[in-house]
KEPA-790395 format. One record per residue: residue in one letter; x, y negated, z of N, C-alpha, C, O, CB in turn. Coordinates in steps of 0.05 Angstrom, whole numbers. Atoms other than C-alpha are relative to their C-alpha. Glycine has a CB too. Layout:
N
ATOM  res    n.px    n.py    n.pz   ca.px   ca.py   ca.pz    c.px    c.py    c.pz    o.px    o.py    o.pz   cb.px   cb.py   cb.pz
ATOM    A       X       Y       Z       X       Y       Z       X       Y       Z       X       Y       Z       X       Y       Z
...
***
This chain:
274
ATOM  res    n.px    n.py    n.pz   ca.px   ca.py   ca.pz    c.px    c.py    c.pz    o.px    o.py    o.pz   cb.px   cb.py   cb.pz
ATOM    X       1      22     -19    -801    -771    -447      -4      10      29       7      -2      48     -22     -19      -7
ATOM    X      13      -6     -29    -833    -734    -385      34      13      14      37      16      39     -35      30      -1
ATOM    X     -33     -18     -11    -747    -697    -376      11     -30       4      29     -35      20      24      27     -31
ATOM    X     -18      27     -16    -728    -770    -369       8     -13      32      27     -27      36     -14     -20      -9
ATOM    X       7       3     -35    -740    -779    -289      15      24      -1      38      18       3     -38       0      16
ATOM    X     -16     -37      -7    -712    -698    -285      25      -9      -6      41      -6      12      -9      34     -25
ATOM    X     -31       1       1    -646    -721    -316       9     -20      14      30     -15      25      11      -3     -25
ATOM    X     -12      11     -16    -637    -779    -283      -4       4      33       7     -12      47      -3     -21      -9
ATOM    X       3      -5     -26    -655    -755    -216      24      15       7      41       8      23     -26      14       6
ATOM    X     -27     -24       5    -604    -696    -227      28     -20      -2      47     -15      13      -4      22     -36
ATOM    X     -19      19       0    -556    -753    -244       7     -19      27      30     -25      33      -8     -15     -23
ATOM    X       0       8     -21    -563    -786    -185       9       8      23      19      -7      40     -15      -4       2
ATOM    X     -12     -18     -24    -545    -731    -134      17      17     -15      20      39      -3     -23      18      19
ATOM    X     -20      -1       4    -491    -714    -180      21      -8       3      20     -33       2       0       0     -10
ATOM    X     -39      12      -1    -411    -725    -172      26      16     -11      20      34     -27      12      -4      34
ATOM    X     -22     -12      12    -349    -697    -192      25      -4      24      36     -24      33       7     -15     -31
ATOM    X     -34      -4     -17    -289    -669    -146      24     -17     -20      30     -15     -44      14      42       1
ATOM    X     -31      14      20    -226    -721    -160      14      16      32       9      29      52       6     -54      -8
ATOM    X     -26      -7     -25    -161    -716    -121      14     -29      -7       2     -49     -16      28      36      -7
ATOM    X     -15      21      -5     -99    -763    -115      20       9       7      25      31      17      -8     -17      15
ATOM    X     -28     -12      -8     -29    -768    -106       7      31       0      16      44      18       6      -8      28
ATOM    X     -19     -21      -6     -12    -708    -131      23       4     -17      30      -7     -37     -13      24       0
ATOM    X     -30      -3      19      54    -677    -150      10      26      11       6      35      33      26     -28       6
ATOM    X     -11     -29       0      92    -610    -160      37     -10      -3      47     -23     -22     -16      22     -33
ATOM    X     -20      -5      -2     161    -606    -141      15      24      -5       4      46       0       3      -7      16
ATOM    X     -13     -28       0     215    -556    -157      22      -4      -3      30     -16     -23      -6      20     -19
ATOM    X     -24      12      -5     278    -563    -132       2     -13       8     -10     -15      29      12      -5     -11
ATOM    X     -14      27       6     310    -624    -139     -21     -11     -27     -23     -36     -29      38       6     -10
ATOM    X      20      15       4     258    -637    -187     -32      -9       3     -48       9       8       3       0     -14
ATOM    X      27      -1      -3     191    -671    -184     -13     -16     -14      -3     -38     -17      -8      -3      23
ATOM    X      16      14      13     134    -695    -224     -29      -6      14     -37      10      31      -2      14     -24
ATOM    X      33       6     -15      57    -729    -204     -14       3     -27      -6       5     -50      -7     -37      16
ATOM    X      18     -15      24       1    -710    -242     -24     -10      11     -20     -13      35      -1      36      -5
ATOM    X      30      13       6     -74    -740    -244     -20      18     -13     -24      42      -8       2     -25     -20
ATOM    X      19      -9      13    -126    -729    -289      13       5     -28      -1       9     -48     -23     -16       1
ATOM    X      -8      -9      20     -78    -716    -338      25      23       0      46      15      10       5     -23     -12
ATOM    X     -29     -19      -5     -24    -654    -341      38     -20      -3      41     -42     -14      -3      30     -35
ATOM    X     -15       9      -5      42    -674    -331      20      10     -21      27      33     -15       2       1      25
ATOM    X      -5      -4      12      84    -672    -396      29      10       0      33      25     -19      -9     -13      -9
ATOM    X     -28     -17       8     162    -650    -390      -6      26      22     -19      21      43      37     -20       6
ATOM    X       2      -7     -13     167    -582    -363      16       2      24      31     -16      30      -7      10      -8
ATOM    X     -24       3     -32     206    -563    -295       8      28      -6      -6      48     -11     -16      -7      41
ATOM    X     -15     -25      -4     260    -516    -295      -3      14      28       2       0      48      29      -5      -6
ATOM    X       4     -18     -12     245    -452    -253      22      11      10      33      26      -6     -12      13     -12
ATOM    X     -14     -14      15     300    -431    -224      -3      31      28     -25      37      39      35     -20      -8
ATOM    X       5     -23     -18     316    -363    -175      -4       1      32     -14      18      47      19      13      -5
ATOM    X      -1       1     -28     330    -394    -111     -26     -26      16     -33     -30      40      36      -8       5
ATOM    X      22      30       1     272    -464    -124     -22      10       4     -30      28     -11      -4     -20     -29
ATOM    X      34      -5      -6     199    -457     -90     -11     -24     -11       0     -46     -12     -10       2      35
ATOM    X      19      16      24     148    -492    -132     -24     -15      26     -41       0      36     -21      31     -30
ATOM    X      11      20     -21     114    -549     -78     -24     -10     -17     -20     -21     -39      24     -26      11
ATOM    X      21      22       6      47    -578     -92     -15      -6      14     -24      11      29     -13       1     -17
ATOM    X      13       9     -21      10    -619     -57     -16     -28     -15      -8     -36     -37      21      -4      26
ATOM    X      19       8      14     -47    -669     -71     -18      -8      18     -17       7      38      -8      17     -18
ATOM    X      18      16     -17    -104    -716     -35     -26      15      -7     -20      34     -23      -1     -34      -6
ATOM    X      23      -7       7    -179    -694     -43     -12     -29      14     -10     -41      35      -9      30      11
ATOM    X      15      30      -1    -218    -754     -52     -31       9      12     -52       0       2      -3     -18     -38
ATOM    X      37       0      -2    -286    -729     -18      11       5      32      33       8      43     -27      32     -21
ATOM    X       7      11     -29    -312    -736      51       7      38      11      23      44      28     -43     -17       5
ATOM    X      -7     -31     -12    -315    -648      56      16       7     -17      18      -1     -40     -21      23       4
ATOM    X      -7     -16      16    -274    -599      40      -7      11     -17     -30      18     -10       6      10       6
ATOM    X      16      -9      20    -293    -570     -21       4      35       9      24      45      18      10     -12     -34
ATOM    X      -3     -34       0    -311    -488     -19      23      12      -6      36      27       9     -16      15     -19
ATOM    X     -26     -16      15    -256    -467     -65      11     -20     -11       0     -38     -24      -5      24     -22
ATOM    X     -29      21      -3    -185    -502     -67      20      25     -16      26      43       0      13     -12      43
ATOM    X     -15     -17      11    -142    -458    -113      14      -3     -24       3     -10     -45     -11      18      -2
ATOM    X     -20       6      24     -82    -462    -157      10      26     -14      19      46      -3      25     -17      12
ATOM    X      -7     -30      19     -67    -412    -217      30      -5     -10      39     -27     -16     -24       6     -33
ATOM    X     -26      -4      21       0    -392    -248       5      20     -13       6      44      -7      23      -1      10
ATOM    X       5     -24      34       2    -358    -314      16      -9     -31      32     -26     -39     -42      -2     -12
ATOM    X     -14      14      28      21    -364    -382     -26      -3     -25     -48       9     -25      31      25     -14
ATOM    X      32       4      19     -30    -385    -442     -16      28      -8     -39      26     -17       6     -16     -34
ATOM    X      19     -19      -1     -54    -312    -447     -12      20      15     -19      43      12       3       8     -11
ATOM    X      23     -15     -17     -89    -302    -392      12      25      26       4      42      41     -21      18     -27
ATOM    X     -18     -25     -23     -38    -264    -350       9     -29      22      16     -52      18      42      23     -20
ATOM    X       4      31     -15     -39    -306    -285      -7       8      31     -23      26      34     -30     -21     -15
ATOM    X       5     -11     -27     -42    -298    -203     -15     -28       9     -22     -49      -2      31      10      19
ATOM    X      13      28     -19     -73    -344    -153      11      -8      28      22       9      43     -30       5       7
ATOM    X     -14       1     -20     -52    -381     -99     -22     -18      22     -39     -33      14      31     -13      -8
ATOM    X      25      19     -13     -95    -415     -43      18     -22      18      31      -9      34     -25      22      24
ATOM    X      -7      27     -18     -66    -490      -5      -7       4      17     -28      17      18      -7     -25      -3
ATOM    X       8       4     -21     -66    -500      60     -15     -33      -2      -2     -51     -12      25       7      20
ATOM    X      18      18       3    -125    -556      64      -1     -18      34     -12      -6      52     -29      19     -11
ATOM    X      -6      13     -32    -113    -605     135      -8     -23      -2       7     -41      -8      30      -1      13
ATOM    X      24      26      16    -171    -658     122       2      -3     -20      -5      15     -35      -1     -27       7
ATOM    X      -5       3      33    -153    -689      56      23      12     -15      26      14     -39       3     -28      -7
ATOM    X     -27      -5      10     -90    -667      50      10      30     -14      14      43       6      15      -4      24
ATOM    X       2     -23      10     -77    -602       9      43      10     -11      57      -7     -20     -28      -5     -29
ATOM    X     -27       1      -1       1    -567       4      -1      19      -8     -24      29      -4      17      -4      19
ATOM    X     -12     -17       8      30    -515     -26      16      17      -8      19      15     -33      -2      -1      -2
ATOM    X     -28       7       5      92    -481     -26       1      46     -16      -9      66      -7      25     -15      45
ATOM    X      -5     -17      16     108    -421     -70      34       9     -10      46       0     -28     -17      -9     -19
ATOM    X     -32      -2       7     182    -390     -69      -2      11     -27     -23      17     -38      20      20      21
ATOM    X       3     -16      22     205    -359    -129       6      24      -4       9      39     -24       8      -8     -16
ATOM    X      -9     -29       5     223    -302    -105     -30      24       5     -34      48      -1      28       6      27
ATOM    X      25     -22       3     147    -284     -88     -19       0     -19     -41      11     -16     -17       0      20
ATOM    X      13      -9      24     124    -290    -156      -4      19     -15      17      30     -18       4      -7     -13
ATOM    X       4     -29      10      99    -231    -191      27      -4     -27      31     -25     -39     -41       9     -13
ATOM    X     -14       2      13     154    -214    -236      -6       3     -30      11       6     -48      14      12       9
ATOM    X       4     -10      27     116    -201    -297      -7     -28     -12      -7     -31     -36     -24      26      -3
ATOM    X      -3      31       2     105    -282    -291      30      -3      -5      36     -14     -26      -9     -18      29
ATOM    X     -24      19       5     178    -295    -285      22       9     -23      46       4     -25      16      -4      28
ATOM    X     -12      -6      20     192    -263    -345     -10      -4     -26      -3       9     -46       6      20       3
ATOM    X      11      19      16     150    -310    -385      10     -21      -6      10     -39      11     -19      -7       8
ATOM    X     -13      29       2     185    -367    -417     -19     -27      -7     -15     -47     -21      23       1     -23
ATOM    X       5      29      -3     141    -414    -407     -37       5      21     -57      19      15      -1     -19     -40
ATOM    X      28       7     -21      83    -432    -344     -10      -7       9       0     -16      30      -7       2      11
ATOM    X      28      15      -4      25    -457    -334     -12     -10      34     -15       9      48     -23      22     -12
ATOM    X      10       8     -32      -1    -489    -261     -29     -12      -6     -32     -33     -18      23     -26      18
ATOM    X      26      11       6     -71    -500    -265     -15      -3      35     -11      12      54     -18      26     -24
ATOM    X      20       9     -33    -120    -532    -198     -19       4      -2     -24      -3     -24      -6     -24      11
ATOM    X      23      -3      -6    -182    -516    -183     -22      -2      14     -22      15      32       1      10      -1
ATOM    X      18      11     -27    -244    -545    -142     -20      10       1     -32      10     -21      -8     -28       3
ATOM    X      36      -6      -1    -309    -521    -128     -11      -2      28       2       1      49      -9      35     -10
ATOM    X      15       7     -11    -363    -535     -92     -34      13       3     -52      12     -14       4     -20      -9
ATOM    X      34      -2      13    -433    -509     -78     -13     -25       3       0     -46       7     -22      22      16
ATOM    X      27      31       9    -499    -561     -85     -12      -1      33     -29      14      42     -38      12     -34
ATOM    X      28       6     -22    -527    -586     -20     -23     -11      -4     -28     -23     -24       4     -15      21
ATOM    X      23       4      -8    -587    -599       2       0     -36      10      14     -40      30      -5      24      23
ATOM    X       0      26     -10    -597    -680      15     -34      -8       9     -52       8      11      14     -19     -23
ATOM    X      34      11       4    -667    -719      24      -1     -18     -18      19     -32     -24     -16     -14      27
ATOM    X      -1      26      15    -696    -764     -23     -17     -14       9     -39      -5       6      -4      -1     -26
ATOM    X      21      24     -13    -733    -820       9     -20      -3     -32     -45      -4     -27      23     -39      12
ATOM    X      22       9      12    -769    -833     -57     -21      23      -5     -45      20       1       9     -14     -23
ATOM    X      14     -33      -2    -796    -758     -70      -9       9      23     -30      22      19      19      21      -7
ATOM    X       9       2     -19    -805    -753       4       8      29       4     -11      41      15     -27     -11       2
ATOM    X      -4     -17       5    -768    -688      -3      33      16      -6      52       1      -8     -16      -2     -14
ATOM    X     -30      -7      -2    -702    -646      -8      12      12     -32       6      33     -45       3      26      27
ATOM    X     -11     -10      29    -661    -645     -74      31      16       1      48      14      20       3     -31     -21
ATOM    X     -27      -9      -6    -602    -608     -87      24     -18     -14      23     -28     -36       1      31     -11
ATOM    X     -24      24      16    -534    -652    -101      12      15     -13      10      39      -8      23     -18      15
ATOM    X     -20     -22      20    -488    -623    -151      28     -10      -3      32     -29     -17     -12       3     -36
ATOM    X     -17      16      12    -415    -635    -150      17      12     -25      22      36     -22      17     -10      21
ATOM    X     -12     -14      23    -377    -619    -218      26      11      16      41       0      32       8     -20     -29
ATOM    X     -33      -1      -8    -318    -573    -208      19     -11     -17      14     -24     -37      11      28       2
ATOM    X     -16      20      20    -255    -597    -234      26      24      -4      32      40      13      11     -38      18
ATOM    X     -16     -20       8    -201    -554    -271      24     -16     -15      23     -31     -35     -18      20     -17
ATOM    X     -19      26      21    -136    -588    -293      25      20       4      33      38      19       6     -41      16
ATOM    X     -34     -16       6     -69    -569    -317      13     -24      14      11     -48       8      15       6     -40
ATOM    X     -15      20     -20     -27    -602    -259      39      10     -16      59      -5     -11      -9      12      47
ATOM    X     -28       4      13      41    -580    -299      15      29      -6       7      50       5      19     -19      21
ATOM    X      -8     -19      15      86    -534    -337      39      14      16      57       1      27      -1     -17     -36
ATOM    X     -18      -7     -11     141    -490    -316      22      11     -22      17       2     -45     -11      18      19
ATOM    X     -16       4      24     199    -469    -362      29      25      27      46      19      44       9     -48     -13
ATOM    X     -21     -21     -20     240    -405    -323      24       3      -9      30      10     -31      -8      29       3
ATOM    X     -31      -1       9     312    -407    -319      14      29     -16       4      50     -10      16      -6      29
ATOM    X     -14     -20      21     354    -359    -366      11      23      27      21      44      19      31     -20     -22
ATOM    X     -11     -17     -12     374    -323    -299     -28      18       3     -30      42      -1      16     -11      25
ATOM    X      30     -16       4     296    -306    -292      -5      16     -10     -17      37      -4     -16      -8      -9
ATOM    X      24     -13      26     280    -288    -356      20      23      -2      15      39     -20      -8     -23     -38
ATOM    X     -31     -19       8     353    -240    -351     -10      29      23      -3      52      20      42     -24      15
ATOM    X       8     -19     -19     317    -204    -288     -16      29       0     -41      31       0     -13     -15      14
ATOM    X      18     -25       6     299    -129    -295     -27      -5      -1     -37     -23      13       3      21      20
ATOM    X      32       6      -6     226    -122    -310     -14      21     -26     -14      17     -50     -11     -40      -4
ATOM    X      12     -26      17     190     -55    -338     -41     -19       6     -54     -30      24      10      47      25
ATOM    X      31      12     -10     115     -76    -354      -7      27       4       6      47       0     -23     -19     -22
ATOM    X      27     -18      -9      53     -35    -331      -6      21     -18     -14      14     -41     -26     -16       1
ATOM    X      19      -6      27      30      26    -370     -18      -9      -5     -30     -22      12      -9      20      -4
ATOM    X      24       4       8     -24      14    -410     -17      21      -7      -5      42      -2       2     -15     -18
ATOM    X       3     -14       5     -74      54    -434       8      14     -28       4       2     -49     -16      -3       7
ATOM    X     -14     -13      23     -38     107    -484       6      17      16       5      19      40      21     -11     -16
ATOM    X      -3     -25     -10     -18     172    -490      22       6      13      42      -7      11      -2      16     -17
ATOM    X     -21      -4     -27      22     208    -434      20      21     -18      16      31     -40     -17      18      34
ATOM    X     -20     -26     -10      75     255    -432     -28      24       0     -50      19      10      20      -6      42
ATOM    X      14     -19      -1      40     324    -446      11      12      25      34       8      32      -1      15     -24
ATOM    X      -9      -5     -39      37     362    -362      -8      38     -19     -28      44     -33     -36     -24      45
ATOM    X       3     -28      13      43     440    -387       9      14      34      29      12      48      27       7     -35
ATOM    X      -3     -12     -23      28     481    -328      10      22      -2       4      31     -25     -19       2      12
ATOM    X      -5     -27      -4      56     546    -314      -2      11      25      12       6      45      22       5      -7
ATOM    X       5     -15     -15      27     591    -275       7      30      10      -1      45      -8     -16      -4      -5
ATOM    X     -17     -24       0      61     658    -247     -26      33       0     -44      39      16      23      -4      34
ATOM    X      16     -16       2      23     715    -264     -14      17      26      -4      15      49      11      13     -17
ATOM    X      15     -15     -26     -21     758    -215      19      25       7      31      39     -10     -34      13      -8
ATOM    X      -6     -31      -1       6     816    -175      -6      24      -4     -26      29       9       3       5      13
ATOM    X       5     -18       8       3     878    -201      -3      24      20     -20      42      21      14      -1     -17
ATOM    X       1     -20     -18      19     917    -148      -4     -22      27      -5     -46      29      27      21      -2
ATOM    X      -6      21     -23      20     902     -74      37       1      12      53      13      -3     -25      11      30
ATOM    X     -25      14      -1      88     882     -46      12      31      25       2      35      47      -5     -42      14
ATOM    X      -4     -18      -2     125     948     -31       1       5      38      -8      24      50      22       3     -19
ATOM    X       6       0     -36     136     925      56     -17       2      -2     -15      26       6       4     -20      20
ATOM    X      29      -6     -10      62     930      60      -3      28      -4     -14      40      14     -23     -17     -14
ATOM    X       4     -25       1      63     998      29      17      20      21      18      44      25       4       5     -26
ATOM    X     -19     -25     -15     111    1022      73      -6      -2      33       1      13      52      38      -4      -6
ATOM    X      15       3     -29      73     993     133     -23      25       3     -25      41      22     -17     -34       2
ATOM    X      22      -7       5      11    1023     110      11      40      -3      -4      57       7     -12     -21     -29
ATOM    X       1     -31      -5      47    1102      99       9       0      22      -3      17      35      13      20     -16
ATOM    X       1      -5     -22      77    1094     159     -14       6      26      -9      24      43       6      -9       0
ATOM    X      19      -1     -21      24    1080     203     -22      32      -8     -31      50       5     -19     -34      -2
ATOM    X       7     -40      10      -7    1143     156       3      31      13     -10      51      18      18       8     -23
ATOM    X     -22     -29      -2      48    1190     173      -7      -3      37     -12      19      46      47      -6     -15
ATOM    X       2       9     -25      39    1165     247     -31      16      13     -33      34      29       1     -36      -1
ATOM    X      23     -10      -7     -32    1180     255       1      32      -7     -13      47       8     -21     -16     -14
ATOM    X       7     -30      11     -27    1252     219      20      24      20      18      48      22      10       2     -39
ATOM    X     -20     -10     -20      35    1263     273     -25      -1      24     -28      20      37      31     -22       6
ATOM    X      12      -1     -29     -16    1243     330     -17      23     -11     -16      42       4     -17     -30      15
ATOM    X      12     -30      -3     -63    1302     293       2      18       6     -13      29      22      -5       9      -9
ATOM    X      -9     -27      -6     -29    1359     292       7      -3      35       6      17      50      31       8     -23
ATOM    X       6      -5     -28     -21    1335     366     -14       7      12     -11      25      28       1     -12      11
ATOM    X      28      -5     -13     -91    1333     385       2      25      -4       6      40      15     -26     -14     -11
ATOM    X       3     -28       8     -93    1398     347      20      30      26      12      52      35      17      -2     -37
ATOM    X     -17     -14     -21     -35    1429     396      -6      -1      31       0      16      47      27     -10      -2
ATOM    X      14       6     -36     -64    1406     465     -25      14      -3     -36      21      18      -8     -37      11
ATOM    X      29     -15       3    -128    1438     442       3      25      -5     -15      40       1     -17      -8     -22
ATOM    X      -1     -30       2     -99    1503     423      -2      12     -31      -1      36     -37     -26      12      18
ATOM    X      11       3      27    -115    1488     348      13      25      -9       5      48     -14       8     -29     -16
ATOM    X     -21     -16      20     -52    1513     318      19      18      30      28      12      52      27     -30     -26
ATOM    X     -19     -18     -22     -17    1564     358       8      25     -18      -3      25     -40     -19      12      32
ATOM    X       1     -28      15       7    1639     331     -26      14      -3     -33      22     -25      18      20      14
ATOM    X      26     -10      -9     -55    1666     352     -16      -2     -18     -29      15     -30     -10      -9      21
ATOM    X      28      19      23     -98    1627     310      16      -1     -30       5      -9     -50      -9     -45      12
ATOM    X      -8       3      31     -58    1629     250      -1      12     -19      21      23     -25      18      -3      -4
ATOM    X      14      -2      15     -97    1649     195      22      28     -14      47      28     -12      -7     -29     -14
ATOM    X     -10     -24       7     -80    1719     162      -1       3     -30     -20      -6     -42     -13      21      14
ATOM    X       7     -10      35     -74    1742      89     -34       9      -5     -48      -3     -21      22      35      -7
ATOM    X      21      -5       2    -139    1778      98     -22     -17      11     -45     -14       6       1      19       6
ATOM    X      32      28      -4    -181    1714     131       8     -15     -18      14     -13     -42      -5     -24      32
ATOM    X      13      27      28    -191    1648     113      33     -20      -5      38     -44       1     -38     -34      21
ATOM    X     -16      23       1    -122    1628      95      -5     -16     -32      -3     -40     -35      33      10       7
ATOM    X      10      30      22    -142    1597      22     -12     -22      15      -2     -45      11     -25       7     -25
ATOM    X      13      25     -11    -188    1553      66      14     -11       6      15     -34      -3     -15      -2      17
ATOM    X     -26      14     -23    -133    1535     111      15     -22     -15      14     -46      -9      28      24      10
ATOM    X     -18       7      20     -83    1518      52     -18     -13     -17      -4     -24     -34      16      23     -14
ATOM    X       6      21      14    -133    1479      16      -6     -24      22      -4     -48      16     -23       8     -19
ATOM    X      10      28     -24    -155    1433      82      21     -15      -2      19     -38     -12      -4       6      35
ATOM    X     -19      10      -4     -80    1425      97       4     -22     -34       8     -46     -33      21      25       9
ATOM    X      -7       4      16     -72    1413      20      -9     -31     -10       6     -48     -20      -6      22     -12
ATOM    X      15      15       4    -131    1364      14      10     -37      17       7     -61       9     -26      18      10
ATOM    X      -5      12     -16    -103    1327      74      29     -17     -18      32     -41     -21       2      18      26
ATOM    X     -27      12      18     -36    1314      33     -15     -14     -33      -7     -31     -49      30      34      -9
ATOM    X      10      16      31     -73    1293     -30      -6     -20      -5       0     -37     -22     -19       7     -13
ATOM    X      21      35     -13    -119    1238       4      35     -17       9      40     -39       0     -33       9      50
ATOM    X     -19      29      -5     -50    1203      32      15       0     -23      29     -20     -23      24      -1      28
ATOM    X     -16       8      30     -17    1207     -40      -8      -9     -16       7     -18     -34       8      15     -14
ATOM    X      18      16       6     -78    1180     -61      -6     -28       6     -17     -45      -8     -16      10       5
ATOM    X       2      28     -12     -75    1121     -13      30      -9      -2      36     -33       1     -13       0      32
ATOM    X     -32      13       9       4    1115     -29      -5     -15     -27       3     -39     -30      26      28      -6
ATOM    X      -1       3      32     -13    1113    -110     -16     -34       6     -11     -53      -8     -22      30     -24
ATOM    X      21      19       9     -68    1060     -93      16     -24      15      13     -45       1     -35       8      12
ATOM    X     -21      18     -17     -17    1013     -43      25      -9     -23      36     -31     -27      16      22      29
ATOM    X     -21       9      23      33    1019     -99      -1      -9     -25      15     -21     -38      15      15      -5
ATOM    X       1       0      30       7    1019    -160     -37       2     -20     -47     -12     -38      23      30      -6
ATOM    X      25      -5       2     -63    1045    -172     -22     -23       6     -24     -35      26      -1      19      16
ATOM    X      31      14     -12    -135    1005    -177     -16      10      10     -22      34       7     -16      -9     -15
ATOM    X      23     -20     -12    -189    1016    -137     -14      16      -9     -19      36       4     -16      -7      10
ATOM    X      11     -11      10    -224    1040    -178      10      27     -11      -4      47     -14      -7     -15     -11
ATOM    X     -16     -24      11    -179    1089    -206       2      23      35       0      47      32      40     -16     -16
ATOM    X      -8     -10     -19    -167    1114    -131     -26       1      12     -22      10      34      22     -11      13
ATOM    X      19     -10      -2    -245    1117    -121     -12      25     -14     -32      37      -6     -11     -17      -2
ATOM    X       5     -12      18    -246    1161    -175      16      30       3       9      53      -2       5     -17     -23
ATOM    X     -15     -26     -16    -192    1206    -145     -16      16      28     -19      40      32      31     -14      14
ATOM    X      14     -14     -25    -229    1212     -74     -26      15      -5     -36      30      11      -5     -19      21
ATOM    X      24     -13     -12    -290    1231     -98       7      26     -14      -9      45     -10     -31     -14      -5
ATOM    X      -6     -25      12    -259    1286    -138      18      22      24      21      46      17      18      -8     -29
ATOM    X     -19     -16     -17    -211    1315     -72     -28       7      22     -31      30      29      33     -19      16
ATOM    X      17      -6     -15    -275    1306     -27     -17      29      -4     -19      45      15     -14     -21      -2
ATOM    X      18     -21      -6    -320    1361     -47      25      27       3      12      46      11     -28       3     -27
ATOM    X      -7     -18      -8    -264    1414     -39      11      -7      26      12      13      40      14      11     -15
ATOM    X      -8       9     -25    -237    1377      24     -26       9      18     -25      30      30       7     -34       1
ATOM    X      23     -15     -10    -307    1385      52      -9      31      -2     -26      41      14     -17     -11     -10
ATOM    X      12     -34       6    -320    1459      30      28      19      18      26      36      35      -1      10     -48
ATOM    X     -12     -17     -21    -254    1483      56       0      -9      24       5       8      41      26       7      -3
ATOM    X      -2       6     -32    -258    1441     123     -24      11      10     -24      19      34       3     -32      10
ATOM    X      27     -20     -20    -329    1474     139      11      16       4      23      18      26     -29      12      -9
ATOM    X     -21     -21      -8    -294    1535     127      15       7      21       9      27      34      14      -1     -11
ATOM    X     -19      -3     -14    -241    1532     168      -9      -3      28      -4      13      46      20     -16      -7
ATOM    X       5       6     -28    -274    1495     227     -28      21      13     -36      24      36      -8     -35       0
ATOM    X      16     -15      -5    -325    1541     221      14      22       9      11      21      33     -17       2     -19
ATOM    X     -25     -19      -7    -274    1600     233       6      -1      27       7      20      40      25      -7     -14
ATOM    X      -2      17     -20    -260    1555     294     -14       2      19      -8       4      43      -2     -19      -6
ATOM    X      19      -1     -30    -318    1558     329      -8      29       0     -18      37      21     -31     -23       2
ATOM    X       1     -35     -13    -325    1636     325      20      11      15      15      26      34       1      21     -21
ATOM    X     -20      -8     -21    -264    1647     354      -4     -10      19      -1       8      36      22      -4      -3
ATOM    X       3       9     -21    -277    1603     407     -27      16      14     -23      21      38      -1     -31      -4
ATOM    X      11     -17      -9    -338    1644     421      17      34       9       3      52      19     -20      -3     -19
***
């Protein structure tokens, strides 16, 4: 007993969105529709925009004014009226329908009202209740797409399922480095070992004079020079072909006689110069 006053209070600042005069044209044809759907359907055809239009029986606009087109399972776009006080219109060609609609033989036009709840006063409560108006949802009428429609290319959407297997191929690593670089790299070699024996000649290095005798230090000599050719055939092997590691493994094996005859020799060097 005490929910009796609660429901009818609630009842009281309740209402329900209607409309009026409405009707969906297409083409050359047209049907009106109410509170009840409108029973033959209307042929769809390629070049006919789908017109509706319709009164709103309330003092405001309602929040949301929106008309659906779909087919009974749920596959379906939306469209929003232009709303100009009561008056509500709608014009829909058929060429901007999604095509995965116009290859449905048979479619649905559904309306839609909503409203939020204001706030009013109640003189007898002395206080502010909220009004409620029902939305309203109606099938305003059925569509029926012409045989040129339903004839119109139309690939659906993947879905989820399996793809096409994507098989990469990747080109293997280089093995070597790329033979122009090696030939940058002895060049600039051969280049620098030309500017030595320069330095060496402006200094007096190599001359007759100085050139090492059977009875001195020519093993030293002939291993420095020798050492000197080993190390760039070492850095050729490793440019062309060779890992570092393999060509770390070479230097440290040419170093200790590279070092033992170049003391040698330069040692030789500075006695004579005394």
């Amino acid at each position: 007993m005490l929910f009796l006053p609660i429901i009818g209070l609630l009842a009281q600042f309740a209402s329900a969105l209607t409309i009026s005069e409405g009707s969906v044209t297409v083409g050359s044809q047209k049907a009106k529709f109410g509170f009840e759907a409108i029973s033959a359907p209307l042929t769809l055809n390629a070049q006919d925009s789908i017109t509706v239009s319709f009164k709103l029986d309330t003092a405001d606009t309602p929040d949301q004014v929106m008309v659906l087109l779909g087919n009974e399972r749920g596959l379906e776009t939306s469209y929003f009226p232009v709303v100009t006080g009561t008056t509500a219109k709608l014009v829909i060609p058929a060429a901007k329908i999604p095509a995965a609609l116009k290859a449905q033989h048979r479619l649905v036009l559904n309306l839609v009202l909503g409203a939020f709840g204001k706030e009013v006063y109640d003189d007898e409560d002395k206080g502010f209740v909220t009004s409620h108006e029902e939305p309203l949802f109606l099938q305003i009428g059925e569509l029926q797409p012409s045989k040129e429609l339903l004839q119109q290319p139309f690939e659906s959407a993947p879905r989820f399922s399996a793809k096409p297997e994507i098989i990469h191929q990747f080109r293997d690593s280089s093995q070597t480095v790329n033979p122009a670089i090696a030939l940058v790299f002895v060049g600039g070699i051969g280049a620098l070992f030309v500017g030595l024996l320069g330095v060496w000649l402006s200094f007096g290095v190599l001359n007759v004079k100085n050139a090492p005798s059977a009875n001195g230090n020519l093993v030293f000599h002939v291993g420095l020079l020798g050492s000197i050719v080993a190390f760039e055939v070492v850095f050729f092997k490793y440019y062309v072909s060779s890992s570092v590691f393999a060509t770390i493994a070479r230097i440290a094996v040419l170093a200790g006689p590279a070092v033992f005859s170049g003391s040698r020799v330069f040692r030789e060097f500075a006695i004579r110069r005394k």
